[in-house]
PAZAPA-4460 file (N, C-alpha, C; in steps of 0.05 Angstrom, whole numbers, plus 32768, in hexadecimal, padded with zeros to 4 digits):
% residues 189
    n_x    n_y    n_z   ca_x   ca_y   ca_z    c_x    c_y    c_z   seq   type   mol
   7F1E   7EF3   80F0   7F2B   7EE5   8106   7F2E   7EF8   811D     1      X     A
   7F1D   7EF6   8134   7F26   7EFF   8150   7F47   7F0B   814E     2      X     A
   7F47   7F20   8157   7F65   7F2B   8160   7F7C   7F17   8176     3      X     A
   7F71   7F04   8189   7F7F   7EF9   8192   7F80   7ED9   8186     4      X     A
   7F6D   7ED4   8179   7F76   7EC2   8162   7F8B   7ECA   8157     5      X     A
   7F92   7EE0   8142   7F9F   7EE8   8131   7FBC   7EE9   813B     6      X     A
   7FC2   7EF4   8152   7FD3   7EFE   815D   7FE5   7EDB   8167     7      X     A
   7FD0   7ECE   8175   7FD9   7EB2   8181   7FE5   7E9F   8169     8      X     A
   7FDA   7E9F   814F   7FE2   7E94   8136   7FF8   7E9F   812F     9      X     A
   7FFA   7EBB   8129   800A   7ECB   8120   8030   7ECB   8131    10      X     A
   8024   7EC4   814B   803F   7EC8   815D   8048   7E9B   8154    11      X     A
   802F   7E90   8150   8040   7E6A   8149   804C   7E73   8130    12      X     A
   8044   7E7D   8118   804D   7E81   80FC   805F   7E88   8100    13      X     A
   806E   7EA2   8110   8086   7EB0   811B   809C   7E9E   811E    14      X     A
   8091   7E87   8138   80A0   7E77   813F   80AC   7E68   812D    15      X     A
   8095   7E60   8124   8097   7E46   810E   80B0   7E58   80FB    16      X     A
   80B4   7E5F   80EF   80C2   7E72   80DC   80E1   7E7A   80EA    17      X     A
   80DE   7E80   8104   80F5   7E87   8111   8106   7E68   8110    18      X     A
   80ED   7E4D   810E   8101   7E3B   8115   810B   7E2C   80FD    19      X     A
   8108   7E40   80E5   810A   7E33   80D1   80F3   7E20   80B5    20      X     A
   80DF   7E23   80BB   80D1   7E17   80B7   80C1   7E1E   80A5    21      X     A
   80CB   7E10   808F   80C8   7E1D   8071   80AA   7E22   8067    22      X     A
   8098   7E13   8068   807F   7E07   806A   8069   7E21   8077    23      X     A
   8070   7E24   8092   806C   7E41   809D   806D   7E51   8092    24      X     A
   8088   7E5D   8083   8089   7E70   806F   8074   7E74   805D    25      X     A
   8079   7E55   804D   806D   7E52   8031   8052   7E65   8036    26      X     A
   803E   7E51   804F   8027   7E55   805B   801C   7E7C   8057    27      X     A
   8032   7E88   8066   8032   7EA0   8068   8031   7EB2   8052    28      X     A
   8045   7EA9   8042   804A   7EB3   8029   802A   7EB4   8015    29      X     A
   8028   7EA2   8014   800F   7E9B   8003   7FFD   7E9D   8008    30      X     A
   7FF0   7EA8   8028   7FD8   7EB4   8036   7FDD   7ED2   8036    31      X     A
   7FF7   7EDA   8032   7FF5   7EF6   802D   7FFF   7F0B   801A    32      X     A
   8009   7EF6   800B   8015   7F00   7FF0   7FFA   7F0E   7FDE    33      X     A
   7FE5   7F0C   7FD9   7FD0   7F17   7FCE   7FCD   7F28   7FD0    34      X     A
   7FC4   7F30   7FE9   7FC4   7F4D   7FFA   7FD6   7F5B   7FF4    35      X     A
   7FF6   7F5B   7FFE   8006   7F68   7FF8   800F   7F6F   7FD8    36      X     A
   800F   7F61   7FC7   800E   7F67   7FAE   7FF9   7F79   7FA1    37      X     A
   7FDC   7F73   7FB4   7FCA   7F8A   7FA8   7FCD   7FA1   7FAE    38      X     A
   7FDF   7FA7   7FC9   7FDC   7FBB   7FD6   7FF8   7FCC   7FCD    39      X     A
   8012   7FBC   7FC5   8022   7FCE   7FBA   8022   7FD3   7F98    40      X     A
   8014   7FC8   7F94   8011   7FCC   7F71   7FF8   7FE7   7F72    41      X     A
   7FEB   7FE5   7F82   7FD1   8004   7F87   7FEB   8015   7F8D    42      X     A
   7FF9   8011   7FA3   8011   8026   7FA7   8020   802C   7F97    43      X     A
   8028   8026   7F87   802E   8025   7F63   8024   802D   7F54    44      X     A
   800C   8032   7F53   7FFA   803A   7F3F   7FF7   802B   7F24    45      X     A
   7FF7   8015   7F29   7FF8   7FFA   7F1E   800C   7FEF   7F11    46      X     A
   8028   7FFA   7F08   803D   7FF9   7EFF   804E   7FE0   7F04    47      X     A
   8047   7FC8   7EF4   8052   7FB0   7F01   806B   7FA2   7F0B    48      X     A
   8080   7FB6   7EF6   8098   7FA6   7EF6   80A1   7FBC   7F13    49      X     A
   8099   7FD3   7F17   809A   7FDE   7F3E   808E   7FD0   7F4E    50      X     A
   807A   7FCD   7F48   806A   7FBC   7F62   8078   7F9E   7F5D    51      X     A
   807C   7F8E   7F49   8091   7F7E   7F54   80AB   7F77   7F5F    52      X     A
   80B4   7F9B   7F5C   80DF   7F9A   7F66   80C9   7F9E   7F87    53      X     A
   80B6   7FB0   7F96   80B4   7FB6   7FA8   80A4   7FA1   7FB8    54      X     A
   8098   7F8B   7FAD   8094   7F77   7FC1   80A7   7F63   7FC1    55      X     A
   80B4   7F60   7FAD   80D2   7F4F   7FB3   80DF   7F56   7FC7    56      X     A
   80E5   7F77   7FC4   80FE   7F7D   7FDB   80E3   7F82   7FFB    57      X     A
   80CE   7F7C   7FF7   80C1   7F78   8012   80C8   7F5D   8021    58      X     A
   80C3   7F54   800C   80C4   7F34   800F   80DE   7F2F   801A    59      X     A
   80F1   7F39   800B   8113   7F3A   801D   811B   7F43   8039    60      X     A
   8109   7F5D   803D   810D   7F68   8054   80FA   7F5B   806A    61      X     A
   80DE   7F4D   8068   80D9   7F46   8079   80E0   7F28   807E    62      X     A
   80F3   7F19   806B   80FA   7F01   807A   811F   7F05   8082    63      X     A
   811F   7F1E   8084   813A   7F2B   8098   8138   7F37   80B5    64      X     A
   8123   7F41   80AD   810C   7F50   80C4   8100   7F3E   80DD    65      X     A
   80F4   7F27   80D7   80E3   7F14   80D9   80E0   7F14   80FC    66      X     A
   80F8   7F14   8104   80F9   7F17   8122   80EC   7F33   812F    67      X     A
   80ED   7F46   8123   80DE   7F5F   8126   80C1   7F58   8127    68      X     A
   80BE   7F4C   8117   809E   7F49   811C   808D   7F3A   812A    69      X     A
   807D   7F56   8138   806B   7F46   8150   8053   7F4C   8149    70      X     A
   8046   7F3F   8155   801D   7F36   814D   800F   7F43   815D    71      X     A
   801F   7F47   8174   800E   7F63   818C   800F   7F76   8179    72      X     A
   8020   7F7C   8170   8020   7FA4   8160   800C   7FA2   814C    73      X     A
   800E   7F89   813C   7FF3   7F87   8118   7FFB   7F71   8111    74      X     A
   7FEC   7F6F   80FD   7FF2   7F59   80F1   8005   7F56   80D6    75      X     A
   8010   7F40   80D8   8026   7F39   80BF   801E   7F3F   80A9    76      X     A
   8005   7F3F   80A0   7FFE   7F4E   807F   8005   7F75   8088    77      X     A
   7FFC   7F7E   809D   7FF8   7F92   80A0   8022   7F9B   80A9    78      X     A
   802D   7F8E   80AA   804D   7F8E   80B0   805A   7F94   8096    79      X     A
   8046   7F80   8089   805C   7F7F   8067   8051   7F98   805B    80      X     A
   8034   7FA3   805C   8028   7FB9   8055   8045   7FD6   8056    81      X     A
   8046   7FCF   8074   805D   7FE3   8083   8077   7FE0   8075    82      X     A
   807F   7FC8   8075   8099   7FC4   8066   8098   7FD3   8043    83      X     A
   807C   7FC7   8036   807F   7FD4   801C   8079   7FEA   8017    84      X     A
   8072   8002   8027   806C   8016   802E   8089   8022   802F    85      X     A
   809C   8018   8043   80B1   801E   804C   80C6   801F   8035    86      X     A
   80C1   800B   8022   80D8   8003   800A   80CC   8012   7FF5    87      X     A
   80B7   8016   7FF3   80B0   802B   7FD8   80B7   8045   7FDD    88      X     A
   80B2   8051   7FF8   80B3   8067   7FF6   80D8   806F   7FF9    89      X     A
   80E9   8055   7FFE   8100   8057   7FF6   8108   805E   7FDB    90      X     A
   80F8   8045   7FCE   80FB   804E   7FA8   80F4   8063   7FA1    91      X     A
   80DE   8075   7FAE   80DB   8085   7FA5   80EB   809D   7FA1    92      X     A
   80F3   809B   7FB7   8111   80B9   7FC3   8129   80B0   7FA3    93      X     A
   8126   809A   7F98   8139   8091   7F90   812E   809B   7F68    94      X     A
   811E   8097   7F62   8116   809B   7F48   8103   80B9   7F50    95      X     A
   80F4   80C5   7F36   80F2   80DD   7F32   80DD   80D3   7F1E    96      X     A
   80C8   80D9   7F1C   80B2   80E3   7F00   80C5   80EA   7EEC    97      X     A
   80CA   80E2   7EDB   80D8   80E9   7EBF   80D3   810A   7EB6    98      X     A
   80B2   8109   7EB8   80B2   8126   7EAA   8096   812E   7EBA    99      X     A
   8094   8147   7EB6   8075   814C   7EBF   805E   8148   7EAB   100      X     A
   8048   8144   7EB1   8036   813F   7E9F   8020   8156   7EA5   101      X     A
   8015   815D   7E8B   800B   8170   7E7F   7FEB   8170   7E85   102      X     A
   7FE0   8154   7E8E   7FCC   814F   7E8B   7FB4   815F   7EA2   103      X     A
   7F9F   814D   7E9E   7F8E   8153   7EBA   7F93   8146   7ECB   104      X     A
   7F89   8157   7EE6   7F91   8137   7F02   7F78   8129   7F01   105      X     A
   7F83   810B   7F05   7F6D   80F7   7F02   7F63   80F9   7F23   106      X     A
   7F53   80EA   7F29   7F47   80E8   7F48   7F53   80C9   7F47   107      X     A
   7F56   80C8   7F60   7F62   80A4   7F67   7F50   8099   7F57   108      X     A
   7F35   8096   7F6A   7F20   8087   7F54   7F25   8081   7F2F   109      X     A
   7F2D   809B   7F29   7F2E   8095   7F0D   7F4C   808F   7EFD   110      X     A
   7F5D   8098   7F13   7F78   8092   7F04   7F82   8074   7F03   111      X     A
   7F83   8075   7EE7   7F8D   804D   7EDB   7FA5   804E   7EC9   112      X     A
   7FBE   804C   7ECC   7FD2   8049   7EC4   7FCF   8035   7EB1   113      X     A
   7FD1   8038   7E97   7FD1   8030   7E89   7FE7   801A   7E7C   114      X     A
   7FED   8001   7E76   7FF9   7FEA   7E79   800B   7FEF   7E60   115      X     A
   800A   7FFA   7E4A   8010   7FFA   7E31   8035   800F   7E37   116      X     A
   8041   8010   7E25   805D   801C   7E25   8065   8038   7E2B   117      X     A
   8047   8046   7E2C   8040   8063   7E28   804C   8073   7E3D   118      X     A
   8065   807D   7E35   8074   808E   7E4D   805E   809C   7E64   119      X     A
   8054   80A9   7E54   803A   80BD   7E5B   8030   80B4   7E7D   120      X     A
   8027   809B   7E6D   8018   8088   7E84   8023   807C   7E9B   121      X     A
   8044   8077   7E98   8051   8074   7EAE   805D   8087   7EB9   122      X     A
   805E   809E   7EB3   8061   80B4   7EC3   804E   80BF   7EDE   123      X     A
   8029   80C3   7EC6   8016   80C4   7EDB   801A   80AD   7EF2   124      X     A
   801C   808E   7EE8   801F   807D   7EF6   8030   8083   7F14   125      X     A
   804B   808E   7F0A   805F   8093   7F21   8050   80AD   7F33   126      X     A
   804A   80C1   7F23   8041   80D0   7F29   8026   80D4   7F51   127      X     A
   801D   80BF   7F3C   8008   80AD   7F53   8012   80A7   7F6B   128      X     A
   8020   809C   7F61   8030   8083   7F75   8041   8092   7F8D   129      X     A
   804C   80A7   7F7B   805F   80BE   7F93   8049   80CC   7F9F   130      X     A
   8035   80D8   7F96   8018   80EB   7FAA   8014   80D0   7FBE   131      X     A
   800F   80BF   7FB5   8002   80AC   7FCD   801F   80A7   7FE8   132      X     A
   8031   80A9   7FDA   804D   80A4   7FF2   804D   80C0   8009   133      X     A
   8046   80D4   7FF2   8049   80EA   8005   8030   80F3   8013   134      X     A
   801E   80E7   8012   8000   80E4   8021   8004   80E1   8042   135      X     A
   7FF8   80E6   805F   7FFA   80E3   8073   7FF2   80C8   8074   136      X     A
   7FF5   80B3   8088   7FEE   809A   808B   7FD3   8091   8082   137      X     A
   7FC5   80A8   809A   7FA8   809F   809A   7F9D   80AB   807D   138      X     A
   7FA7   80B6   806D   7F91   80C6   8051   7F99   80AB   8045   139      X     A
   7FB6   80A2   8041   7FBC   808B   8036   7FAC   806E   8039   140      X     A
   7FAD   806D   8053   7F96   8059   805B   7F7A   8056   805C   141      X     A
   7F6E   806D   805E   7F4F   806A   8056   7F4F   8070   8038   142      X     A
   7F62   8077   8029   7F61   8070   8006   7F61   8051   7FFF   143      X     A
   7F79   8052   800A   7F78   802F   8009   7F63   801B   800F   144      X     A
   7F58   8023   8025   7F42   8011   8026   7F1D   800C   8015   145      X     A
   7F26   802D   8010   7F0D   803E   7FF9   7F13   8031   7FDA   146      X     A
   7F2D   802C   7FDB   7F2C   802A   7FB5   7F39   8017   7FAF   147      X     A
   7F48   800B   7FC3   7F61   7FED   7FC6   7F42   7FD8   7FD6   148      X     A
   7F48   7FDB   7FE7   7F31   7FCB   7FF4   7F14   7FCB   7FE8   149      X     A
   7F07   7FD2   7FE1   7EEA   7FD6   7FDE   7EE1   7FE1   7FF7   150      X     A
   7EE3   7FE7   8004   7ECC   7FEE   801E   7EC0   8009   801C   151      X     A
   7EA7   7FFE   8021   7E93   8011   802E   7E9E   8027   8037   152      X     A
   7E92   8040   8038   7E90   8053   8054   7E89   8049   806A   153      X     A
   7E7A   8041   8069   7E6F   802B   8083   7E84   801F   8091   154      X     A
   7E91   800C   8089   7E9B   7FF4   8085   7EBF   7FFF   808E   155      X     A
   7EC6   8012   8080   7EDD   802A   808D   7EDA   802E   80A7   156      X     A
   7EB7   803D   80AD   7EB6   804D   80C8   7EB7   8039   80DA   157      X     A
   7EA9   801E   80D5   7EA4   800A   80E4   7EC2   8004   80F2   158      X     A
   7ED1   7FFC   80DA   7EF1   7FEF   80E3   7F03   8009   80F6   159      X     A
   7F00   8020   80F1   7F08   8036   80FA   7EFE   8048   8117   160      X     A
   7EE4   803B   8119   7ED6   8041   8135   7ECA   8060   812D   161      X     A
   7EC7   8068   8114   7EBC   8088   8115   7EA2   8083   80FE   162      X     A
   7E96   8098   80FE   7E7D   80A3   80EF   7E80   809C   80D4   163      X     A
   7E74   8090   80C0   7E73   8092   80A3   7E7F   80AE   8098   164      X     A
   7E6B   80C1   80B0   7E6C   80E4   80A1   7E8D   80E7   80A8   165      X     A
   7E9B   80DC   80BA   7EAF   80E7   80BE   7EC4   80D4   80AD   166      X     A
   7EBB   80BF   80A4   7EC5   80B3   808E   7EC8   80C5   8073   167      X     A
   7EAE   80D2   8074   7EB1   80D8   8052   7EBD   80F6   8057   168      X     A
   7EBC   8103   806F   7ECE   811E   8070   7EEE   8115   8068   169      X     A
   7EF8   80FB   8074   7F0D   80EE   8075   7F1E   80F5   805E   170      X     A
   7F0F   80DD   804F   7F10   80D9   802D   7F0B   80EA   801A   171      X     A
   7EF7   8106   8024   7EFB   811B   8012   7F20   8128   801B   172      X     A
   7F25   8133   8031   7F3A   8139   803A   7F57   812C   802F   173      X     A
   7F51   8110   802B   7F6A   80FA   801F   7F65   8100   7FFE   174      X     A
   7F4A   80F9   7FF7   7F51   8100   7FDC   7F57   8121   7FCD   175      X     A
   7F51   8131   7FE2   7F5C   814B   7FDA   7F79   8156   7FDE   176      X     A
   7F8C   8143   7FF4   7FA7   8148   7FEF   7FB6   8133   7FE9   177      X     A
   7FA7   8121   7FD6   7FB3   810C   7FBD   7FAA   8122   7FA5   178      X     A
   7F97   812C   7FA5   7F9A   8148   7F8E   7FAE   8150   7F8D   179      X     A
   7FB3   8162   7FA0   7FC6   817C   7FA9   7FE5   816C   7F9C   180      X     A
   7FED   8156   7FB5   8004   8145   7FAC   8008   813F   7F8A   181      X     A
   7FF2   813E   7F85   7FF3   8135   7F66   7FF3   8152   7F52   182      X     A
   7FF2   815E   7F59   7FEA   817B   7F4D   800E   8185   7F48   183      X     A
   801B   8186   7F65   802D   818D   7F69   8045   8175   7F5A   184      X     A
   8049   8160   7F5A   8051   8155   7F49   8053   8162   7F2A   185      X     A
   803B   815F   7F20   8037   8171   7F0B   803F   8184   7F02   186      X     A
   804C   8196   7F14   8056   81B4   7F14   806E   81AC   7F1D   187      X     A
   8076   8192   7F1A   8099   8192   7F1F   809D   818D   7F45   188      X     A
   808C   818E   7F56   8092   8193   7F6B   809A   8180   7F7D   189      X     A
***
């Protein structure tokens, strides 16, 4: 969708919603609830019953918020992104990795939190989840779009206006202080 499509829809949905208008919501909810659930459960490191307290309390804050948000600055998937960004890295200040783990560091690519009861696994899990909070925006965001999104190098540089090569300098750079972050965890840090 054209940017002033997006923006012109985005500012009626606003309205519609400011005037009450349940239907609007629903609409919203359910065109962007997908996204945002994929995107804070990756921020999680797949840990479900977090990635569900942290899109709930998104969900809370942006229909408190609601008036804050405008369609000139981004878009409303890209708001709630911000909001659940905002509320995890609250939870995070708030809980602690249980213990350190002994193991190897996985690479994003390969780290899969494992679904089963295994302390072990929700530790790395948290573990994850805190390196990616303490990541700079942009390492955070061209991860995200590399291993949350599917995209290309291409397809990154394209949306980003720069070089593939300066894509993949990017993404070596992000995934080397999601190492570091994760390393340091490890050692208690």
């Amino acid at each position: 969708m054209p940017l002033g499509d997006r923006v012109w829809r985005e500012r009626g949905m606003r309205l519609a919603v400011l005037a009450g208008d349940e239907k609007a919501w629903q609409a919203w909810y359910e065109e962007t609830f997908p996204g945002l659930d994929a995107f804070v459960r990756w921020r999680c490191a797949g840990l479900r019953d977090w990635a569900d307290d942290v899109v709930q309390e998104t969900w809370l804050v942006a229909v408190r918020r609601i008036r804050s948000f405008d369609p000139e600055r981004g878009s409303f998937a890209d708001w709630l992104r911000g909001i659940a960004a905002n509320v995890l890295r609250n939870s995070l200040r708030k809980r602690k990795p249980t213990e350190s783990l002994n193991g190897r560091i996985e690479t994003l690519e390969r780290a899969e939190p494992a679904g089963g009861g295994e302390n072990h696994s929700r530790d790395q899990a948290e573990h994850i989840a805190l390196a990616l909070s303490r990541l700079p925006e942009r390492y955070e965001s061209v991860l995200r779009a590399k291993y949350l999104d599917q995209h290309s190098v291409v397809q990154i540089a394209d949306s980003l206006m720069a070089t593939p090569k300066a894509i993949e300098s990017l993404l070596t750079r992000a995934r080397d202080a999601f190492r570091e972050e994760y390393r340091r965890l490890q050692e208690g840090g």
